[in-house]
C-alpha positions, -999 to 999 in steps of 0.1 A, spaced: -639 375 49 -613 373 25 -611 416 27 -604 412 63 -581 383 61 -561 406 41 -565 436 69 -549 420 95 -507 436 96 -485 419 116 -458 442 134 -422 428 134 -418 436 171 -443 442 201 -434 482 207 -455 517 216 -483 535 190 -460 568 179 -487 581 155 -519 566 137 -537 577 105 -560 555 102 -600 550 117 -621 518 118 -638 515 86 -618 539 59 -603 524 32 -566 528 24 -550 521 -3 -516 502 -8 -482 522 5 -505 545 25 -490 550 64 -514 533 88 -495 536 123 -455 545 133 -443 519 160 -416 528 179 -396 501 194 -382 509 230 -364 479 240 -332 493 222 -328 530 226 -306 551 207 -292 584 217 -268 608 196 -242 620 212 -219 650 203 -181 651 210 -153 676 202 -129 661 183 -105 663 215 -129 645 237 -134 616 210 -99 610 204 -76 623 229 -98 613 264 -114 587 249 -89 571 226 -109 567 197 -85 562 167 -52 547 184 -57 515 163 -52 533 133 -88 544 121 -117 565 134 -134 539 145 -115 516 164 -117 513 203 -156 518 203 -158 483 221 -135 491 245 -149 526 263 -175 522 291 -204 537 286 -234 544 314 -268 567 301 -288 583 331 -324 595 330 -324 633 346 -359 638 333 -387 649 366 -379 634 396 -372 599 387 -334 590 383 -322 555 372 -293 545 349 -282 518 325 -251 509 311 -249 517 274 -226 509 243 -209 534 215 -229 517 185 -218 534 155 -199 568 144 -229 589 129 -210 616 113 -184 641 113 -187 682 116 -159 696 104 -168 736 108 -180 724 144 -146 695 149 -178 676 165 -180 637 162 -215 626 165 -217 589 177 -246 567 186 -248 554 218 -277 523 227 -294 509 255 -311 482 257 -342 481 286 -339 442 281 -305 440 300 -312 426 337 -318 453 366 -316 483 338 -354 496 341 -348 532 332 -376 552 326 -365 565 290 -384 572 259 -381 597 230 -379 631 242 -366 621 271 -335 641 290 -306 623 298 -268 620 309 -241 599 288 -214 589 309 -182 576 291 -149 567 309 -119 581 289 -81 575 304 -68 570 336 -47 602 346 -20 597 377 -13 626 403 -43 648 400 -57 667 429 -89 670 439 -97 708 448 -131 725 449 -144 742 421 -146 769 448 -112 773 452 -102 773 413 -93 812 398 -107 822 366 -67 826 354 -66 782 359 -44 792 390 -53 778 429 -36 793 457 -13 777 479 3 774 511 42 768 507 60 770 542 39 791 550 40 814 527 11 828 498 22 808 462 1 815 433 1 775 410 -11 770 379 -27 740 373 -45 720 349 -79 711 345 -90 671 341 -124 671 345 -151 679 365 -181 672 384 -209 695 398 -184 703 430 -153 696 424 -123 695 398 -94 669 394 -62 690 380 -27 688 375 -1 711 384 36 715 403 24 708 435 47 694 466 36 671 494 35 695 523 11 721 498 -19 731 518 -48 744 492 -64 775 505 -100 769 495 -110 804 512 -112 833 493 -88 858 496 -88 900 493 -58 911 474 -33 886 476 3 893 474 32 868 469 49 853 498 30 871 518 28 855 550 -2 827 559 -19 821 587 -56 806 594 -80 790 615 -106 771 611 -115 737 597 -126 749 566 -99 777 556 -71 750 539 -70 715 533 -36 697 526 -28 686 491 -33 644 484 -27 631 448 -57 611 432 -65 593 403 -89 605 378 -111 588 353 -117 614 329 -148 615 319 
């Protein structure tokens, strides 16, 4: 009785059976690895950024150190793994470490799957996207990623006439790209693609699809 008073291991938190090394009635002596819990409620996810990402779009740094304005960037994680998709909003917990032949900053990035309305179906092993929201940039347009050139140029028509811009890219989702460039109010973008194209060559089209006029936006980078 008093052998099996001493068996009994209490686990500081109620959480999932990883690995066991143990079967009912071997002996084991002291230190020796019975089971590996792993604790889902709080899941922790390393995240890489290039050292532009970390502290130019996402401000990291501006108070004077590394580490300052974790608190302040929103975060969102997002299962992708089978056909299941859910998200949770997340938090930057902690800088994990610097690469300096890479100029990656790894950070750590938790969820926790007690937070109200979360339930994302996550665990180890799991694929996901991390979302973070990095500054607000004025007067981007939102053109197709169709309609971008390999060159960062887009192709415009100015009174009328063929103009060749270069622009800036923002960011980027599966369709589409926010940039930045010299463009005027009465642009139209021409999202077909064109054969050839000379400068100030004449433009005509029809169609719905062909151009689309120019409209600033604001962009979250991301």
């Amino acid at each position: 009785e008093l052998n099996l008073a001493r068996c009994t291991i209490t686990a500081p938190f109620s959480g999932r059976i990883k690995t066991e090394a143990v079967d009912a009635g071997a002996y084991m002596a002291a230190g020796t690895s019975a089971l590996t819990l792993a604790d889902d409620k709080v899941l922790e996810i390393q995240v890489p950024l290039s050292d532009k990402d970390a502290f130019e779009v996402l401000g990291l740094g501006k108070r004077g150190n590394w580490f300052s304005g974790m608190e302040n960037v929103a975060c969102r994680v997002q299962s992708v793994t089978g056909g299941v998709a859910a998200s949770a909003i997340a938090k930057i917990h902690r800088v994990i470490r610097y690469d300096a032949g890479t100029r990656t900053l790894y950070l750590a990035v938790r969820v926790f799957s007690g937070q109200t309305g979360t339930g994302i179906p996550l665990v180890e092993g799991m694929f996901c996207n991390v979302t973070f929201d990095g500054r607000q940039v004025d007067n981007t347009v939102k053109v197709p990623l169709t309609a971008m050139n390999a060159d960062n140029t887009v192709f415009l028509s100015r009174g009328r006439k063929l103009k060749t811009l270069k622009v800036r890219q923002v960011t980027a989702d599966a369709t589409h790209a926010w940039v930045v460039g010299a463009f005027e109010s009465d642009d139209f973008l021409i999202t077909s693609s064109l054969s050839s194209p000379v400068e100030n060559t004449a433009v005509s089209f029809s169609g719905s699809n062909a151009m689309g006029q120019i409209a600033n936006n604001v962009a979250m980078v991301s």
